[in-house]
VEXDOGU-243442 format. One record per residue: x, y, z of N, C-alpha, C, O, CB in turn; residue in one letter. Coordinates in pm, whole numbers, plus 32768, in hexadecimal, padded with zeros to 4 digits. Each point is the difference from the previous one (the first is absolute). Glycine has a CB too. Example, Ala and Ser with C-alpha at 12.3 -4.5 7.8 and 13.67 -1.06 7.14 Angstrom:
<nuros>
+------+------+------+------+------+------+------+------+------+------+------+------+------+------+------+-----+
|   nx |   ny |   nz |  cax |  cay |  caz |   cx |   cy |   cz |   ox |   oy |   oz |  cbx |  cby |  cbz | res |
+------+------+------+------+------+------+------+------+------+------+------+------+------+------+------+-----+
| 8527 | 7DC7 | 830C | 7FA7 | 8077 | 8000 | 805A | 8078 | 8000 | 8068 | 7FFE | 8042 | 7EDB | 7F8D | 803B |   A |
| 809A | 80DE | 7F3B | 8052 | 8077 | 8006 | 7FB3 | 806D | 8049 | 8033 | 806F | 8011 | 8043 | 7F52 | 7F18 |   S |
+------+------+------+------+------+------+------+------+------+------+------+------+------+------+------+-----+
</nuros>
This chain:
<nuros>
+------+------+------+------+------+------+------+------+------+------+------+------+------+------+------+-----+
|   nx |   ny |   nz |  cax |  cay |  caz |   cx |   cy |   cz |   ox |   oy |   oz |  cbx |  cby |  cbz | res |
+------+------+------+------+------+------+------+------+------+------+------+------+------+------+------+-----+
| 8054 | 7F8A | 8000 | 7FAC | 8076 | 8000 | 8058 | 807C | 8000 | 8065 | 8008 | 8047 | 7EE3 | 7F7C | 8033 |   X |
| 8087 | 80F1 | 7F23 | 805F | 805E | 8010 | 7FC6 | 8065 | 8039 | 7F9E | 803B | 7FD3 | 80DC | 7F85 | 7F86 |   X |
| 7FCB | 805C | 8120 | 7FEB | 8096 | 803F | 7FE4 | 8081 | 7FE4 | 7FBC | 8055 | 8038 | 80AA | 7F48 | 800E |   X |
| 7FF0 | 805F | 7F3A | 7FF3 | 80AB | 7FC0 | 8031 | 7FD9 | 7F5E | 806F | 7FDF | 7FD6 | 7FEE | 80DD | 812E |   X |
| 7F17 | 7F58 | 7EAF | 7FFB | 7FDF | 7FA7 | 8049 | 8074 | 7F9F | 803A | 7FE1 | 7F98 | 7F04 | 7F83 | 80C0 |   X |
| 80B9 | 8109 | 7FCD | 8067 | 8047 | 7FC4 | 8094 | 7FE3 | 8012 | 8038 | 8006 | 7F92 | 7F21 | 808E | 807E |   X |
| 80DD | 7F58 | 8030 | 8081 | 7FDD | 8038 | 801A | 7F97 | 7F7F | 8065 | 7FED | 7FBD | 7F80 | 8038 | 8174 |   X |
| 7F9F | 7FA4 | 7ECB | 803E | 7F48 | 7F83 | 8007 | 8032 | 7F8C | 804F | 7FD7 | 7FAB | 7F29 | 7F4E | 80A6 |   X |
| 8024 | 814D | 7F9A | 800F | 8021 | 7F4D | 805B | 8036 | 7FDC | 8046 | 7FDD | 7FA2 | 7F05 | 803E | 803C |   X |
| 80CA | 806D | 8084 | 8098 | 8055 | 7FE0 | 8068 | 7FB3 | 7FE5 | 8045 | 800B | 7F9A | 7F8C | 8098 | 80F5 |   X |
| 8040 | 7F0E | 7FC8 | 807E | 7F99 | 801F | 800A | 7FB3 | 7F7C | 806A | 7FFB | 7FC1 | 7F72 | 7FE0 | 814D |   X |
| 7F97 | 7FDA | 7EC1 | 7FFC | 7F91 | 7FD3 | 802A | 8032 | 7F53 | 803F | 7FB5 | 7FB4 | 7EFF | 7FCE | 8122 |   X |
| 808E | 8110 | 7F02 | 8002 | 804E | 7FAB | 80B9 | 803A | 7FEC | 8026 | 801F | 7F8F | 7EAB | 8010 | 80B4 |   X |
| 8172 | 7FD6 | 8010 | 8077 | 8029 | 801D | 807E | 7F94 | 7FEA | 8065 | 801B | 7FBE | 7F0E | 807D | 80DE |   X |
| 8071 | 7EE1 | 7FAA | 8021 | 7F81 | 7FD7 | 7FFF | 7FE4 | 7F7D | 806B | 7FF2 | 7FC6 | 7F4F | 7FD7 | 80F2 |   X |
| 7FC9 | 802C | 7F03 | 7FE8 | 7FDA | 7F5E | 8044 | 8088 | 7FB4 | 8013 | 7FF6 | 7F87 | 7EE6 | 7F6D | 8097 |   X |
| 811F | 80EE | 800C | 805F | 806B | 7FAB | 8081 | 7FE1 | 7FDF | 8037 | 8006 | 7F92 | 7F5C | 8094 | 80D1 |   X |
| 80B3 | 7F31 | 8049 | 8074 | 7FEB | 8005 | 8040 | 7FA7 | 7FCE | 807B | 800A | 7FFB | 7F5C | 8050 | 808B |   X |
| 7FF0 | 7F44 | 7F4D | 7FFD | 7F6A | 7FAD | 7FF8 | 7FFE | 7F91 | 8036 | 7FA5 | 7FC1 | 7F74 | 8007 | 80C3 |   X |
| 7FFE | 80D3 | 7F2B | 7FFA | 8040 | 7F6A | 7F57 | 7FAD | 7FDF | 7FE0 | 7FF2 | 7F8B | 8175 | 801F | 8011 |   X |
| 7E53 | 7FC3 | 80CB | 7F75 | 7FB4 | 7FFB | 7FCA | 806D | 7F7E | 803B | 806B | 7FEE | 7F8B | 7F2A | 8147 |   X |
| 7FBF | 803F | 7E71 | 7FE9 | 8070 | 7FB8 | 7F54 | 802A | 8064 | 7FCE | 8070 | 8003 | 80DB | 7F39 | 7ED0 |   X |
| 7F23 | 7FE7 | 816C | 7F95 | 7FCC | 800C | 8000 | 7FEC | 809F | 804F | 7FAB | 802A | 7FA3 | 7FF3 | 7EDC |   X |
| 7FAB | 80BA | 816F | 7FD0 | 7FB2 | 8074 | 7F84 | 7FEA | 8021 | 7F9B | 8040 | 7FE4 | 8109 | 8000 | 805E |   X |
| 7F65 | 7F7F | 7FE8 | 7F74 | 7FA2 | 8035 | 7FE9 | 7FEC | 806C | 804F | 7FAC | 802A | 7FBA | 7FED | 7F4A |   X |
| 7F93 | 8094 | 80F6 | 7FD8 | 7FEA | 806D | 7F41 | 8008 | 800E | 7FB2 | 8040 | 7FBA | 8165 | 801D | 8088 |   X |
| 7EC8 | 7F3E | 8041 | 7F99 | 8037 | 800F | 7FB7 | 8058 | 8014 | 802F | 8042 | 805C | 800A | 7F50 | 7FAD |   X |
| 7F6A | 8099 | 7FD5 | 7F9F | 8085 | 7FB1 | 7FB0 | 805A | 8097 | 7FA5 | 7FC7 | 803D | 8000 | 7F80 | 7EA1 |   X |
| 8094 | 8155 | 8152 | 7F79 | 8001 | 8048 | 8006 | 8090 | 7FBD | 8057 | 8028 | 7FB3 | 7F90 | 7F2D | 814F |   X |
| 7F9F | 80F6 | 7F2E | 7FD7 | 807F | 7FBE | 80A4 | 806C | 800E | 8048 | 8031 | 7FA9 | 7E6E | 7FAC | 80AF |   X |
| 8151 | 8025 | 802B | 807D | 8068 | 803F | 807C | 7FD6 | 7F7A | 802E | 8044 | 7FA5 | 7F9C | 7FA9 | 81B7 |   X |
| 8047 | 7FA9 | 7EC3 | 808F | 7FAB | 7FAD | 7FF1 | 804F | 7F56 | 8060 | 802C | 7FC0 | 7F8F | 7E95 | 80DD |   X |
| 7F76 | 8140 | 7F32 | 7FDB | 8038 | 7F87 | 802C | 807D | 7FF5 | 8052 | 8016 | 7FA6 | 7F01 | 7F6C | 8050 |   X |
| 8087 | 80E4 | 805A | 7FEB | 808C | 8020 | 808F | 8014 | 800F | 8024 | 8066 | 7FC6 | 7EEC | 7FAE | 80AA |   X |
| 8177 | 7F93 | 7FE5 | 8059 | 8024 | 7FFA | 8053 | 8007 | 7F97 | 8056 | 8055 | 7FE9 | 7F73 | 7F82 | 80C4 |   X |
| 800B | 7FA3 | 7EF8 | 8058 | 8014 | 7F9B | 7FD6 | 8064 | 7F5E | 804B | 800E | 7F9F | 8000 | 7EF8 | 80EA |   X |
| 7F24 | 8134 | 7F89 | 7FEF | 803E | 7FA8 | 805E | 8076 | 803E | 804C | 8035 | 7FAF | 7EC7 | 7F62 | 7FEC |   X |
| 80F0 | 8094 | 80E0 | 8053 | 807A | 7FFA | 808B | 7FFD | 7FAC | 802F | 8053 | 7FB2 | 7F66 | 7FD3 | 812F |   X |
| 809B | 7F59 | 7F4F | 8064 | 7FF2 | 7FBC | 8030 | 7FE6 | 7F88 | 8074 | 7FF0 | 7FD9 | 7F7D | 7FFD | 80C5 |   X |
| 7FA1 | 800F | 7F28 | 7FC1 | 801A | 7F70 | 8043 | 805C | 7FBB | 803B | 8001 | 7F94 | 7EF8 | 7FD2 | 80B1 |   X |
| 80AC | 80A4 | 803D | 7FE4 | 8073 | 7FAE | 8060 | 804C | 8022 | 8002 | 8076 | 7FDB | 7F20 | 7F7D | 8010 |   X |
| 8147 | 7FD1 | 8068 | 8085 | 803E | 804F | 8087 | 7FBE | 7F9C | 8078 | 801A | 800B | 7F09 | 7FE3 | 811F |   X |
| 8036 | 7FA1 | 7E6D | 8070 | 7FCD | 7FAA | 806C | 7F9E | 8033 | 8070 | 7FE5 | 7FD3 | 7F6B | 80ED | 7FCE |   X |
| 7FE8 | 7F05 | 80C0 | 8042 | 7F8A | 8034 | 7FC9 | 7F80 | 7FD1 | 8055 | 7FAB | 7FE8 | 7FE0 | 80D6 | 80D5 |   X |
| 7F52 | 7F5F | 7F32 | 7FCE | 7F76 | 7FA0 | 7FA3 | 8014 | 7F93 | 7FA2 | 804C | 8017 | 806D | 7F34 | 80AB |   X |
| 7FF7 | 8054 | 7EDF | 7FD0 | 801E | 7F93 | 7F7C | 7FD4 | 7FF7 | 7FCA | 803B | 7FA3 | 8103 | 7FC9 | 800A |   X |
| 7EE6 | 7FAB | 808C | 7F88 | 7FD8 | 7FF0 | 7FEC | 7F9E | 8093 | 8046 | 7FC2 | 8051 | 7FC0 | 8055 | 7E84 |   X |
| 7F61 | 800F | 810F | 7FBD | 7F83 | 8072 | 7F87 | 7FCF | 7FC2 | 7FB1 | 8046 | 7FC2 | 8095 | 8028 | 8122 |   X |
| 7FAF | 7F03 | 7F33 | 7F99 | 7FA3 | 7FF3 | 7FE5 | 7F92 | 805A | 8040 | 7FAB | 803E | 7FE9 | 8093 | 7EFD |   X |
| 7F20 | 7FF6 | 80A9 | 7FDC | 7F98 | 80A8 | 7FF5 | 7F7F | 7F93 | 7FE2 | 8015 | 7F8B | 7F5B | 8099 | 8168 |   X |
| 80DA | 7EE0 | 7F3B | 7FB5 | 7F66 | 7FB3 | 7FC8 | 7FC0 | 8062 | 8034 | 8004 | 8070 | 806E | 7FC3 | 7EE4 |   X |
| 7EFB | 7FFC | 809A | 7FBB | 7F86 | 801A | 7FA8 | 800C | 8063 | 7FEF | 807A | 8008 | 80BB | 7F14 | 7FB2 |   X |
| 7F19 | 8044 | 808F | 7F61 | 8008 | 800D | 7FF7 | 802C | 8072 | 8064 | 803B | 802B | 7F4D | 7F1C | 7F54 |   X |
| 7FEC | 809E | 80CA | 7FCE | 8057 | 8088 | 8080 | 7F9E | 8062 | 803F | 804F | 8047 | 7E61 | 7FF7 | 7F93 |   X |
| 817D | 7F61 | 8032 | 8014 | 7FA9 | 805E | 80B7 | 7FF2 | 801F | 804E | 8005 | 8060 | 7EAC | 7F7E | 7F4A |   X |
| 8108 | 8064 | 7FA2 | 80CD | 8018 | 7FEB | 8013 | 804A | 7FC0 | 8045 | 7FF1 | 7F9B | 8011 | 7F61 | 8065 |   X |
| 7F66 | 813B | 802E | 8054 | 808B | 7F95 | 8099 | 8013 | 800A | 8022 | 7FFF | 8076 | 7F0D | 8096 | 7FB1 |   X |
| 8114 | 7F77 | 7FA2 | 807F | 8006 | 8003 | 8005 | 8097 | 7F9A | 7FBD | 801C | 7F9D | 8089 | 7EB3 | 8093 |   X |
| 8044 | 8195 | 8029 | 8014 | 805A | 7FE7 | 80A4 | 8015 | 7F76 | 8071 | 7FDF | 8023 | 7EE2 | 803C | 80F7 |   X |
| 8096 | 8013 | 7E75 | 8071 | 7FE8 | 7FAD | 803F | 805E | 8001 | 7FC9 | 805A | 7FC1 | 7FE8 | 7F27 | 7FC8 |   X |
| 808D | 8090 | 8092 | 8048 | 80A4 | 7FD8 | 80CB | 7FF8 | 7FCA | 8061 | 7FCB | 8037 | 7EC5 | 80B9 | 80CA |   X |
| 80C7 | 7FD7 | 7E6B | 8034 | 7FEE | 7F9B | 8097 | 8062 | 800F | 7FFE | 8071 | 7FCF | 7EFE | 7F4C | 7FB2 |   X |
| 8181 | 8011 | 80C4 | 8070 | 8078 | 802B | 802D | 8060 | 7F7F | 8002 | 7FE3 | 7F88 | 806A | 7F6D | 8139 |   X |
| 7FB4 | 811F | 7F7A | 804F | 8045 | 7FA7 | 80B6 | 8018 | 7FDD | 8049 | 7FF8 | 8063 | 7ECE | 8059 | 7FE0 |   X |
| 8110 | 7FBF | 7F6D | 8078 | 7FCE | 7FE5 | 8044 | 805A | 7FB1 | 7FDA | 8010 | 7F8B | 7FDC | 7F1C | 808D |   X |
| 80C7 | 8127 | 8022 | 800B | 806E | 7FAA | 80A6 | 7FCA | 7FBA | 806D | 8023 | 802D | 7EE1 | 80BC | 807C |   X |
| 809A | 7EB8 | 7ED2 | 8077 | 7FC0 | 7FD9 | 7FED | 7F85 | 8033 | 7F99 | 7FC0 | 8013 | 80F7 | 80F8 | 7FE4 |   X |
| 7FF0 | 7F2B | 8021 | 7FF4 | 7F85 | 8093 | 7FE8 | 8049 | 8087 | 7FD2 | 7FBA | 805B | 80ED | 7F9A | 7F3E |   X |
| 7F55 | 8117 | 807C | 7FE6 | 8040 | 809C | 7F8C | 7FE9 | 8012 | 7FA7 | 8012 | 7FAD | 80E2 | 809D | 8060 |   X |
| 7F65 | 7F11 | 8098 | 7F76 | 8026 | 801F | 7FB7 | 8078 | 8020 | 8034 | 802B | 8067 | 7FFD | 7F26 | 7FC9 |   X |
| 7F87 | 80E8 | 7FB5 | 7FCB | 8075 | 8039 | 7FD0 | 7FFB | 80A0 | 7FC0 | 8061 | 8028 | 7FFD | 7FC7 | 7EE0 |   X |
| 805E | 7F6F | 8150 | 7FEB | 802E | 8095 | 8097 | 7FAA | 8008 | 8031 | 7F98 | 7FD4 | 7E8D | 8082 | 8093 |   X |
| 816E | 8073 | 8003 | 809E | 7FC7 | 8040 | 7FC2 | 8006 | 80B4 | 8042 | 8016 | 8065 | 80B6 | 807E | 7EB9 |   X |
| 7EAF | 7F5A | 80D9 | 7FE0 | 8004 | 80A8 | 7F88 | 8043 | 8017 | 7FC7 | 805E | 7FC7 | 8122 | 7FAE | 807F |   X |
| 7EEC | 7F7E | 805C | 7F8B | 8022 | 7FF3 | 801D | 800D | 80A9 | 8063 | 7FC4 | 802D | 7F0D | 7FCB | 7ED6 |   X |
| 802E | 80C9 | 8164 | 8010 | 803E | 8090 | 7F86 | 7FFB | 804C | 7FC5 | 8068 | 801A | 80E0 | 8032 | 7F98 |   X |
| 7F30 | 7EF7 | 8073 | 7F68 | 8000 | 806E | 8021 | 806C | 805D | 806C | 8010 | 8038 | 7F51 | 7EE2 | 7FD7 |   X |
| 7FDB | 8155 | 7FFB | 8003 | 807E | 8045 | 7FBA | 800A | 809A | 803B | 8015 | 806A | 7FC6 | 8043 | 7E9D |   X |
| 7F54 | 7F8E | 80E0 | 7FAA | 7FF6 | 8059 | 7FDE | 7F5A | 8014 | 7FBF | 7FC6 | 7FAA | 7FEF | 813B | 8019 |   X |
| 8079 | 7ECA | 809A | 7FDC | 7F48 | 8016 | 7FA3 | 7FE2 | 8055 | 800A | 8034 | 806F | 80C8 | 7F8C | 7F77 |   X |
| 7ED7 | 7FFC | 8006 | 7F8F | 7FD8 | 8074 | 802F | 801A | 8096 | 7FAD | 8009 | 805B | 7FFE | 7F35 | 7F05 |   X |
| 80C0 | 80CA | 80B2 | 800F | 8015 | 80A1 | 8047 | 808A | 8020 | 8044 | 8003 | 8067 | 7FD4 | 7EF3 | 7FC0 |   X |
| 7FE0 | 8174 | 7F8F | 801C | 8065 | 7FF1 | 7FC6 | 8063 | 7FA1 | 804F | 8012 | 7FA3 | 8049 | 7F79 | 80B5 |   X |
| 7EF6 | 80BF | 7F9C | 7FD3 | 8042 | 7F9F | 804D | 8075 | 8011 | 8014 | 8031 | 806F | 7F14 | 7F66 | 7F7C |   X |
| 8119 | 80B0 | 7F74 | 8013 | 807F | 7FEC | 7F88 | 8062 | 7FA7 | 7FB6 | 7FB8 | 7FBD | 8144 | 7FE1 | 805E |   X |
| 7EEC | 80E5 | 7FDA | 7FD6 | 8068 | 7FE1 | 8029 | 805E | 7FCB | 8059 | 8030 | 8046 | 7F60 | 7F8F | 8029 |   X |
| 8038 | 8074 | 7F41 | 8049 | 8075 | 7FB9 | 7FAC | 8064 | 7FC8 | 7FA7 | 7FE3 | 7FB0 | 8102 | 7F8A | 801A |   X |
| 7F71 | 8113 | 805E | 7FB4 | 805D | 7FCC | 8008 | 802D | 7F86 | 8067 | 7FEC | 7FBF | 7F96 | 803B | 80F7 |   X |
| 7F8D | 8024 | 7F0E | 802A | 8029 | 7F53 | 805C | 805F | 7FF6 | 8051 | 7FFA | 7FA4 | 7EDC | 7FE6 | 8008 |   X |
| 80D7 | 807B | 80A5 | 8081 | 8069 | 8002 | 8084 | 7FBD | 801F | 8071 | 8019 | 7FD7 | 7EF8 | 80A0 | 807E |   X |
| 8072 | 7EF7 | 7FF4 | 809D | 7F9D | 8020 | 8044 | 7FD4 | 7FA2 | 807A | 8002 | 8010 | 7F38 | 7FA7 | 8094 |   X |
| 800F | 801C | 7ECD | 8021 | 7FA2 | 7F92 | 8096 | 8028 | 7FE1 | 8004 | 8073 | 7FD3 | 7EFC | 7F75 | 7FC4 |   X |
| 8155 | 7FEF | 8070 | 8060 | 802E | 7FB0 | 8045 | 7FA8 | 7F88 | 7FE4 | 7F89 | 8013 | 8030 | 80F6 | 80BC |   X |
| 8045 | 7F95 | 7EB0 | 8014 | 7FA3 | 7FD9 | 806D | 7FB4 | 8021 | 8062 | 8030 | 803A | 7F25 | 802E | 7F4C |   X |
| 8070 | 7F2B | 8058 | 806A | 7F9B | 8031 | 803F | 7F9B | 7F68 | 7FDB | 7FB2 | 7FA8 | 7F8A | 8041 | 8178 |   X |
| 8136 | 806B | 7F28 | 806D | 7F95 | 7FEA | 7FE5 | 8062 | 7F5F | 7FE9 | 7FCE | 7F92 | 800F | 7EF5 | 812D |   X |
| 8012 | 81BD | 7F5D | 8012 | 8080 | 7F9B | 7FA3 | 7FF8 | 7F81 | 801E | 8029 | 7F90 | 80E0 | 7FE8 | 80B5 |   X |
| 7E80 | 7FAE | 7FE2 | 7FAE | 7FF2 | 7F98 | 7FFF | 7F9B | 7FB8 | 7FB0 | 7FFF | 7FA3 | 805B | 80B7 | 8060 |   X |
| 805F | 7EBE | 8018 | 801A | 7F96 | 7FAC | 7FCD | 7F70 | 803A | 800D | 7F91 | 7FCC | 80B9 | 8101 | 7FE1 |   X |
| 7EEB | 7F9B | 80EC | 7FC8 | 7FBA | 8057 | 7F50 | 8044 | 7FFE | 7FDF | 8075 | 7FEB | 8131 | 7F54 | 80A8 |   X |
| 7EA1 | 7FCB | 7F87 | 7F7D | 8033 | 8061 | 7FEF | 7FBB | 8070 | 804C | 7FA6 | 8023 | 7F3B | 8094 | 7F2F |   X |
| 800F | 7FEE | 80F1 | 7FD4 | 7FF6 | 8072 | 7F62 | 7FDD | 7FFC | 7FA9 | 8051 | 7FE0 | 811A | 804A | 8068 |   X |
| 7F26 | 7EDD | 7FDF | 7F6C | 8000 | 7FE5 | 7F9C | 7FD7 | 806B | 800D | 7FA4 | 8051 | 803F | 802E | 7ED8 |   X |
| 7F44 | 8088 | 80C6 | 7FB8 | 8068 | 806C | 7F6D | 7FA8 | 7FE8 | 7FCC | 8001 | 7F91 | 80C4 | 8127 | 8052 |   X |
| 7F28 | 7E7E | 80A2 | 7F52 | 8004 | 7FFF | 7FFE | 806C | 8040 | 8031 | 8022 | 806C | 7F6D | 7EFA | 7F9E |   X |
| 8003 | 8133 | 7F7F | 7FA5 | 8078 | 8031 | 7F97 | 7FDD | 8020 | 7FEF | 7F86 | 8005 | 805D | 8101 | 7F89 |   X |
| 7F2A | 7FE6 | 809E | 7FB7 | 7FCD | 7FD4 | 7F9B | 8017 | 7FC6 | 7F8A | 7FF5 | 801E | 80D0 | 7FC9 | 804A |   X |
| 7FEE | 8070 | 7F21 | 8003 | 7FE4 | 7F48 | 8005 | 7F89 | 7FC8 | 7FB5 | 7FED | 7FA0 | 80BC | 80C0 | 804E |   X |
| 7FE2 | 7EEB | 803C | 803D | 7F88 | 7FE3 | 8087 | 8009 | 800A | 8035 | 805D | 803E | 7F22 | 7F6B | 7F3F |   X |
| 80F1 | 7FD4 | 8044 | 808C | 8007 | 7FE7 | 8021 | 8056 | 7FBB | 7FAD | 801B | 7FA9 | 8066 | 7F31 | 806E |   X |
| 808B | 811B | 7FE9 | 8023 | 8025 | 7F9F | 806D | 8013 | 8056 | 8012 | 7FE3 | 8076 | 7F3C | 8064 | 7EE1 |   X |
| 810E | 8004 | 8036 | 8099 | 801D | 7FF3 | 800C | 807E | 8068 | 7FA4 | 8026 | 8048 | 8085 | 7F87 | 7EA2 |   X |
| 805A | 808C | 8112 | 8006 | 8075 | 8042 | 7FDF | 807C | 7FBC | 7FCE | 8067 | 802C | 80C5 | 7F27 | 8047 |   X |
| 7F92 | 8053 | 7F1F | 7FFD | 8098 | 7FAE | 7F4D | 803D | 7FF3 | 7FD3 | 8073 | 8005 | 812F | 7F31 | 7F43 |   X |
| 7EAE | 7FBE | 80A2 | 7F7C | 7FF8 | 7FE1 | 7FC4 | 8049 | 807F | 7FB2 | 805D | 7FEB | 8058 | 7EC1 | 7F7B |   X |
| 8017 | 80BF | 8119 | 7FCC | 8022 | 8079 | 802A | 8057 | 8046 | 7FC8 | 8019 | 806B | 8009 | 7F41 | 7F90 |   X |
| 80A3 | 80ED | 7FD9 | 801A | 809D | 800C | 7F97 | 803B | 7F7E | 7FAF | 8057 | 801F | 817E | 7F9A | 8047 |   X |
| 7ED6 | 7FEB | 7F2E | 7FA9 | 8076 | 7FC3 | 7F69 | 7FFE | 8033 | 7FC8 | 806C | 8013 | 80CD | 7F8B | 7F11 |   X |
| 7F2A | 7F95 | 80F3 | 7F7D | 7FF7 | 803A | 7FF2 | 8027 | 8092 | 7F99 | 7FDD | 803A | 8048 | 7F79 | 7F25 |   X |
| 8091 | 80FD | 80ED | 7FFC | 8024 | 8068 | 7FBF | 7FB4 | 8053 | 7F95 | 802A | 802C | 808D | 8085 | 7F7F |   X |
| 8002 | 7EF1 | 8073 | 7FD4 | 7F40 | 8041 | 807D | 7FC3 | 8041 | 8060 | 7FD4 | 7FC0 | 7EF9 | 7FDD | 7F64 |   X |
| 809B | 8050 | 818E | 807E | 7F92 | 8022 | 7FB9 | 7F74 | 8013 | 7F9F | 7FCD | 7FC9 | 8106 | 80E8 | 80C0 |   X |
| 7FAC | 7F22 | 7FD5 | 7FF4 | 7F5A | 8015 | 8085 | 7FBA | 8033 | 8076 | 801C | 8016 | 7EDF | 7FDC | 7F23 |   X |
| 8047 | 7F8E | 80CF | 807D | 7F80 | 802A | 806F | 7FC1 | 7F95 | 7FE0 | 7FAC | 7FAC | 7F5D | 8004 | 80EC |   X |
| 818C | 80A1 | 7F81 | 801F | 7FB8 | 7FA8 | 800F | 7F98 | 800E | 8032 | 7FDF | 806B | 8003 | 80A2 | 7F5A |   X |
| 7FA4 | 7F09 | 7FCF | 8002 | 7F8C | 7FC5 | 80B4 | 7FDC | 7FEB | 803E | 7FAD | 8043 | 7EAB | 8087 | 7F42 |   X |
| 814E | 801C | 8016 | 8074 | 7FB7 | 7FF2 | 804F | 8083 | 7F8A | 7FCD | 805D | 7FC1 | 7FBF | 7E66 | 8072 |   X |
| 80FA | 810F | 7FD9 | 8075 | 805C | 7F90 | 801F | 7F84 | 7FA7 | 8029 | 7F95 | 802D | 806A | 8136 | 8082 |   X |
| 7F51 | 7F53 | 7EC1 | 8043 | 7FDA | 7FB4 | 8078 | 804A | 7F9D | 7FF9 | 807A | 7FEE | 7F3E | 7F0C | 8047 |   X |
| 811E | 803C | 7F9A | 8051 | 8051 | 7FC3 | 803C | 7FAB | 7F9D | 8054 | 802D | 7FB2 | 7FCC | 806A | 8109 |   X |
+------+------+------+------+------+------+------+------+------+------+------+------+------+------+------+-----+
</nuros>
């Protein structure tokens, strides 16, 4: 049983980079969805697809690859079930000189930092990728 299901995707997403995977696969929940469309859209994975039925949805999501480089050199759990952090919208700053994000449940939904400084929206960070 996993404790912190974010903790497995980042990780699990970070692993299959480092190996040159083109393709990960894990089981499917809404959050796991929502996280990786951000990352969609942060240019860290190129696609997501849910498959298969109510019972064994499984979550696909498609890495990005700039050459042979992977496009994530690291990934930073921030806020963990036994410690929640908070961050205000004026607080946002960027990380790791703009070549990193920081990703924020608002509650908007998920999004990036840059997204949730302009929507003047804080929250719980989730995690740094870079």
């Amino acid at each position: 049983m996993v404790t912190d299901p974010i903790s497995n995707l980042i990780i699990s997403i970070k692993n299959a980079s480092d190996v040159s995977k083109d393709v990960v696969s894990m089981p499917y929940s809404a959050l796991k969805e929502s996280i990786a469309h951000v990352l969609v859209k942060g240019g860290y994975i190129t696609s997501v697809e849910v498959k298969g039925k109510k019972i064994d949805k499984t979550l696909e999501m498609t890495l990005t690859y700039l050459g042979k480089e992977p496009r994530i050199h690291g990934v930073q759990r921030i806020s963990k079930p036994s410690r929640r952090l908070y961050q205000k919208s004026k607080d946002i700053i960027m990380f790791k000189s703009g070549f990193g994000n920081t990703i924020l449940s608002t509650p908007q939904g998920i999004m990036l930092d840059a997204d949730a400084k302009k929507a003047k929206v804080g929250g719980e960070i989730l995690f740094k990728i870079w």
